[in-house]
N, C-alpha and C positions, 0 to 999 in steps of 0.2 A: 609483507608488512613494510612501510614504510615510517621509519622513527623519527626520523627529520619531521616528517609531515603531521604525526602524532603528536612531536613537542611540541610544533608549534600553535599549534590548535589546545594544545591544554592552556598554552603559555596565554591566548587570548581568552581563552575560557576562566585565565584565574586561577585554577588551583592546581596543585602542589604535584598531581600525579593521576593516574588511571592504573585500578586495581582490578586485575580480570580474576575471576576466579569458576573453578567449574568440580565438577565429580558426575561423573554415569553423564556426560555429554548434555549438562540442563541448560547450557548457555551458547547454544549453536552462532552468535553474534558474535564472541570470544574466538571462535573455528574460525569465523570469515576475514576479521578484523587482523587477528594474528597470522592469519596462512597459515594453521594448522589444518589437516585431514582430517576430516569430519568422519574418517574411519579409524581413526586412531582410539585403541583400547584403554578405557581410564575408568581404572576401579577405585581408586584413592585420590583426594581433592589435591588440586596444582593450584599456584597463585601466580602469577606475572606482574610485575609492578614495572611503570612505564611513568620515571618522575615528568617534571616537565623540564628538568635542565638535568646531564649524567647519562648514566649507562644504566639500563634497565637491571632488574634484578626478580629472582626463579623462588619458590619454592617447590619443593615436590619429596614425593613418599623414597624412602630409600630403595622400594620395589620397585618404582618405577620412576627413578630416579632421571632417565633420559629422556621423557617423554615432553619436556622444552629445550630439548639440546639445537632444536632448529633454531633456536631464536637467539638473538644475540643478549649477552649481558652474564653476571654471576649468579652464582647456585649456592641453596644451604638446602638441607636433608633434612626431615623428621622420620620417627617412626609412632612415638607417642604423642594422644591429644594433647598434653603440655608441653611436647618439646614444637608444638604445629605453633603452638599457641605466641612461646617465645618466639622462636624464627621470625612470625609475624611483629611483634611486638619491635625486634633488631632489626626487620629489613624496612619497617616504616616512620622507625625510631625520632627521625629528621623531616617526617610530614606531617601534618595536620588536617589538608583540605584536599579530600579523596572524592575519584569520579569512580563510579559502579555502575553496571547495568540493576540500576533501583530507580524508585517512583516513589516519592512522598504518598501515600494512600493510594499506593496502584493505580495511579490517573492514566498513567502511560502505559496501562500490561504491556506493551508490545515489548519494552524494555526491560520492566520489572521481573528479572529474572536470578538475583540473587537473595538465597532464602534470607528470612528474618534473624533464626539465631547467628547467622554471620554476621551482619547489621549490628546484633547486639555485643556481639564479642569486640567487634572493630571500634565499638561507642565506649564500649569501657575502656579498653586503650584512648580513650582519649581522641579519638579520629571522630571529624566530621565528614558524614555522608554527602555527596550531592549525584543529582541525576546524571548519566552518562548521555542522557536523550540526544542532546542536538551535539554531540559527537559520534555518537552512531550516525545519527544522520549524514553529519559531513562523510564518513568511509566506506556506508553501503549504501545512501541515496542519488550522491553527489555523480553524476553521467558521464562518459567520457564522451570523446569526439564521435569514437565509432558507435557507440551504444545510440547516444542522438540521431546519430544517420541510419540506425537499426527500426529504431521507434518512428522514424517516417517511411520507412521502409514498408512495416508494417502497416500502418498506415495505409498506403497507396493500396495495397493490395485487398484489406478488409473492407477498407469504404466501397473500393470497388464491387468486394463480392457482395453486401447488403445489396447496393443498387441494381445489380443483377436477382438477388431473390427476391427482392418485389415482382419485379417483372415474372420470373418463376413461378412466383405463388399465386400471380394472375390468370398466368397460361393455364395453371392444373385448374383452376379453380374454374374455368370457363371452358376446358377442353371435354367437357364431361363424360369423362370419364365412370366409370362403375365405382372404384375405391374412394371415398372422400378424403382431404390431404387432411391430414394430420401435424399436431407440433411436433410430433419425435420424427417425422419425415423430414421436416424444415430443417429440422435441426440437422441430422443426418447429412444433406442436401450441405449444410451449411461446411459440416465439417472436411466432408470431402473436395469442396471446392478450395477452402483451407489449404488442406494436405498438398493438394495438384500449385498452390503457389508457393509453398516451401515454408509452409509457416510452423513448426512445430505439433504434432498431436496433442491428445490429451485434457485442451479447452475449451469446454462448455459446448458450443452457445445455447443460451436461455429461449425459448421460443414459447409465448403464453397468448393465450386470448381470455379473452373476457374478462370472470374473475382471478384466473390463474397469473393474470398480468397486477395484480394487488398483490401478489407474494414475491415479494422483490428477489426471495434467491430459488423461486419456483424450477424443478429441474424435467421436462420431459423425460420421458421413457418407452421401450416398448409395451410395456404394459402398463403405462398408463400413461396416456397422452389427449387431448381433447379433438375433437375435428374442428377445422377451420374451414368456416363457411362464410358464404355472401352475410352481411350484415354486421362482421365480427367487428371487435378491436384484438388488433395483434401490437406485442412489444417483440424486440428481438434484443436481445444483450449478446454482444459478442467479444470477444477478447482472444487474443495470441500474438506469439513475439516469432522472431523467422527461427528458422530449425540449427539454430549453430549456438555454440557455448557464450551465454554473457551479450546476449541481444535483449532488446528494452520492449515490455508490451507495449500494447495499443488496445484502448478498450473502452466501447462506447455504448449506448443504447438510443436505439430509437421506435419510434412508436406511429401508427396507421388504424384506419377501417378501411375493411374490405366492401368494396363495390356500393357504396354510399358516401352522402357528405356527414361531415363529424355534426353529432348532436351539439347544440346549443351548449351543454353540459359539458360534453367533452372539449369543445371548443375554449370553455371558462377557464376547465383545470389544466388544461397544457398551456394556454397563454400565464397563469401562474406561476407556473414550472419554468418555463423560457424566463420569463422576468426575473424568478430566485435564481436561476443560472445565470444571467448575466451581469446581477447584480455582484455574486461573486468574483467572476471575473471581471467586472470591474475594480472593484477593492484592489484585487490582487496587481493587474495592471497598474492602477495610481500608485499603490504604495511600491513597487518597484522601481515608476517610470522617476519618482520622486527620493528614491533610495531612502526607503524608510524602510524600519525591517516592520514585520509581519506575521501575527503566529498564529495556526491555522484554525484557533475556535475563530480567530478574528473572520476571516470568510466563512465559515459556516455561521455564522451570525448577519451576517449578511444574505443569505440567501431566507438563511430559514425566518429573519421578520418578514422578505415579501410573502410567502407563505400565509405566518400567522395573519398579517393584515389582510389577506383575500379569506381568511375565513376557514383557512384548510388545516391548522398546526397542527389539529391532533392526528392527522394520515401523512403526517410526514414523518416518517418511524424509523432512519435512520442519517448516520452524519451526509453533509452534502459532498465528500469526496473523502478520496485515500491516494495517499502516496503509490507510482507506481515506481518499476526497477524493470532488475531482474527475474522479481515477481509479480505478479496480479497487485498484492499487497504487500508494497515495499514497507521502510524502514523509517523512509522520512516522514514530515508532517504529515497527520491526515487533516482537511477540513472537517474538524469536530468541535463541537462544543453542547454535544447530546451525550454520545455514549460514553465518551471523555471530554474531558476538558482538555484538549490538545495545546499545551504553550510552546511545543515545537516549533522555533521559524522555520519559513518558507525560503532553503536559500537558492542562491542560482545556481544554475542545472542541475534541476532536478524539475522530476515528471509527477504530476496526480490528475486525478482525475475531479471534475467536478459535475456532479449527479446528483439535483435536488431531484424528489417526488412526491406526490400525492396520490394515497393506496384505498381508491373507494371498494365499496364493500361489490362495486359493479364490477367496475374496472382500476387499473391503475396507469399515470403516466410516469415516465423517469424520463428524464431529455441528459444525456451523459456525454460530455467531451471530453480530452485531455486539452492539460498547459504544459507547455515549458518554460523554467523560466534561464534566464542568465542577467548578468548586472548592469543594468537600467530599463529591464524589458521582460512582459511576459509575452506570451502567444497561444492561442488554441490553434492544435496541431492540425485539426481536420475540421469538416465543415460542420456546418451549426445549423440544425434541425430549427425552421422558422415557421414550420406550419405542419398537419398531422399529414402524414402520407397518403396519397387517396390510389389503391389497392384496384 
C-alpha cells in the first residue's frame, strides 16, 4: 500500500477519507489495494479508514485483533455489535464524505461490494456515501512501465500466432485429409502454440463458425465442437498475458470465410462493426489528444449509434469494451453504456479493449483491439482488422 499515493488521490477526489471494510473475504479489492493476503483467515468484520490528511486508523474483533497489524496506523477492539457500532461512530467522528467500494443503484457491480445494511448504519451516523470507482481504478487499473512492455509483449507474440492459424486452418482444410478440422482442434492448436511462446495457460481461445460465432462467449469443446469446412465463417477470440507474476493481457478478435469471397451480407455487417470500432476510438483519441477527461458510457455511445444507424442495434447485445490489467476484465472503465452506465474516466495508462458487434441469427462479427492510453495520447496496440479474412 502506498499512503502518500492514497491521500493524494482522495485529496483530489474531495472527500474526507476511504473506508474499506470486509468479513468472510467479500471485498477481494480491499486485499489488493491494502497488500493484504487474500489468504488471510477473517471470520469477524475489520474496518480501515484511510483519512485524506493523518494517520490511518484500524478496527477489528478482539479475536482477531492482529489481522491489520501490517498496516500502518491506530487500533481500537470491539467484541459487541454496539461496541463495533461506537468504535465506528469515534474513529469517523471528524469525517463526513466517505469513499466505499458502493454504487448508487449497483451501476458499477464491479465495485459495489459493500453490503447495504453497512450503508445504512454509516447514513445514520450521519456519513455521506460516495463511489470508491475511479479510485479503484487509479490502484488496480493504472500500468506500470513494465506491465505496458508486458502487454506488447503479448502482443507480438498472439498476433503472430492468429496469422499463422489461418494459414493452418488452410493447410488442414485443403490437405484432405480423412478427419474434418474441427473448432476444438483450432482451438487446441491455438493454445499450444500459446504455451510454446511463454504465454500463460489457462485462456480460452474462442474458435466458432457459423451460427456459433453469434454467441459472443461461445466455448468449443471435445464434445461438442462444429466442423469447419470450405464455405464457413470463422471468428477466433483470443486472449493471454506472458507466464510471469503481474504481466498485462492482450486480447483481440478477429473474423474470415473459409475458401470463398464474403457475401454481400457479410460484407455490410463487418464494415459496421469497423466503422463502430473506430468511431470509438476515435472519441477516445480526441478527447485525450485534447485533455478532456472521458467516461466510458461516453465511447460506447459512440460505437454503438454507428450500429443503430446501419440498422443492426438490436444484435448488438453487449458493451463495446472492458478494461484490461492483470485480468481479462480489469477494474478500470469498461466502454459501457448498455449493461451499465459506466461514468468511470478513462485515465492514462491504462488498457481496454474495444469490441463493437453484430450477432445475426446466421453468423456473427466482433472486430476487437486493445488501446492504451497515457497524457495527451491514445493508441491501438496491434493491428486493425480492415477487411474479412479470406481462409
Amino acid at each position: 500500500m502506498n499512503l502518500e499515493q492514497i491521500q493524494s488521490a482522495l485529496g483530489e477526489q474531495q472527500v474526507d477519507g476511504w473506508l474499506f471494510y470486509d468479513h468472510h473475504h467479500r471485498d477481494p479489492i480491499a486485499y489488493r489495494i491494502l497488500g493484504l493476503s487474500d489468504s488471510l483467515h477473517v471470520s469477524r468484520r475489520w474496518y480501515y479508514f484511510i483519512p485524506a490528511e493523518g494517520q490511518p486508523r484500524k478496527l477489528t474483533h478482539r479475536i482477531e485483533s492482529g489481522k491489520l497489524a501490517a498496516l500502518p496506523g491506530s487500533g481500537h477492539l470491539y467484541s459487541s455489535w454496539q461496541e463495533l457500532e461506537d468504535g465506528l461512530r469515534t474513529m469517523l467522528e471528524s469525517y463526513k464524505k466517505l469513499a466505499m467500494q458502493y454504487s448508487p443503484r449497483n451501476a458499477i457491480m464491479y465495485v459495489s461490494l459493500v453490503d447495504a445494511g453497512t450503508i445504512e448504519v454509516l447514513r445514520d451516523m450521519g456519513k455521506t456515501i460516495v463511489s470508491s470507482a475511479d479510485l479503484v481504478s487509479r490502484f488496480e487499473a493504472v500500468l506500470t512501465p513494465e506491465q505496458i512492455a508486458s502487454h506488447y509483449e503479448a502482443q507480438r507474440h498472439i498476433d503472430e500466432i492468429v496469422t499463422t492459424a489461418w494459414k493452418h486452418i488452410a493447410t488442414r482444410l485443403r490437405s484432405g485429409g480423412a478427419a474434418p478440422l474441427n473448432e476444438y482442434e483450432v482451438m487446441v492448436w491455438l493454445q499450444e502454440a500459446m504455451r510454446r511462446a511463454g504465454i500463460a495457460e489457462g485462456y480460452g481461445p474462442n474458435v466458432s463458425v457459423n451460427a456459433n460465432s453469434s454467441d459472443s462467449h461461445y466455448e468449443p469443446s471435445s464434445a461438442f465442437s462444429k466442423p469447419i469446412r470450405e464455405g464457413d465463417f470463422l471468428l477466433i477470440d483470443i486472449w493471454g498475458r506472458m507466464d510471469r507474476p503481474g504481466t498485462c493481457f492482450y486480447d483481440i478478435t478477429w473474423t474470415g470465410v473459409v475458401g470463398r469471397e464474403p457475401s454481400e451480407r457479410e460484407r455490410q455487417v463487418f464494415s459496421a462493426v469497423a466503422q463502430a470500432r473506430d468511431a470509438a476510438i476515435r472519441t477516445v483519441q480526441d478527447a485525450f489528444a485534447a485533455g478532456k477527461p472521458l467516461a466510458g458510457w461516453q465511447a460506447d455511445d459512440a460505437a454503438r449509434a454507428v450500429i443503430r444507424s446501419a440498422g443492426f442495434g438490436e444484435y448488438f447485445t453487449h458493451r463495446t469494451g472492458h478494461s484490461i490489467s492483470t485480468e481479462t476484465h480489469g477494474n478500470g472503465a469498461n466502454l459501457d453504456n448498455l449493461e451499465t452506465h459506466d461514468e468511470r474516466l478513462i485515465l492514462p495508462y491504462t488498457c481496454f479493449s474495444v469490441e463493437p458487434g453484430i450477432y445475426l441469427p446466421e453468423f456473427g462479427v466482433r472486430s476487437e483491439i486493445n488501446m492504451l492510453t497515457e497524457p495527451g495520447r491514445a493508441v491501438v496496440t496491434g493491428p486493425i482488422q480492415s477487411e474479412l479474412v479470406r481462409i
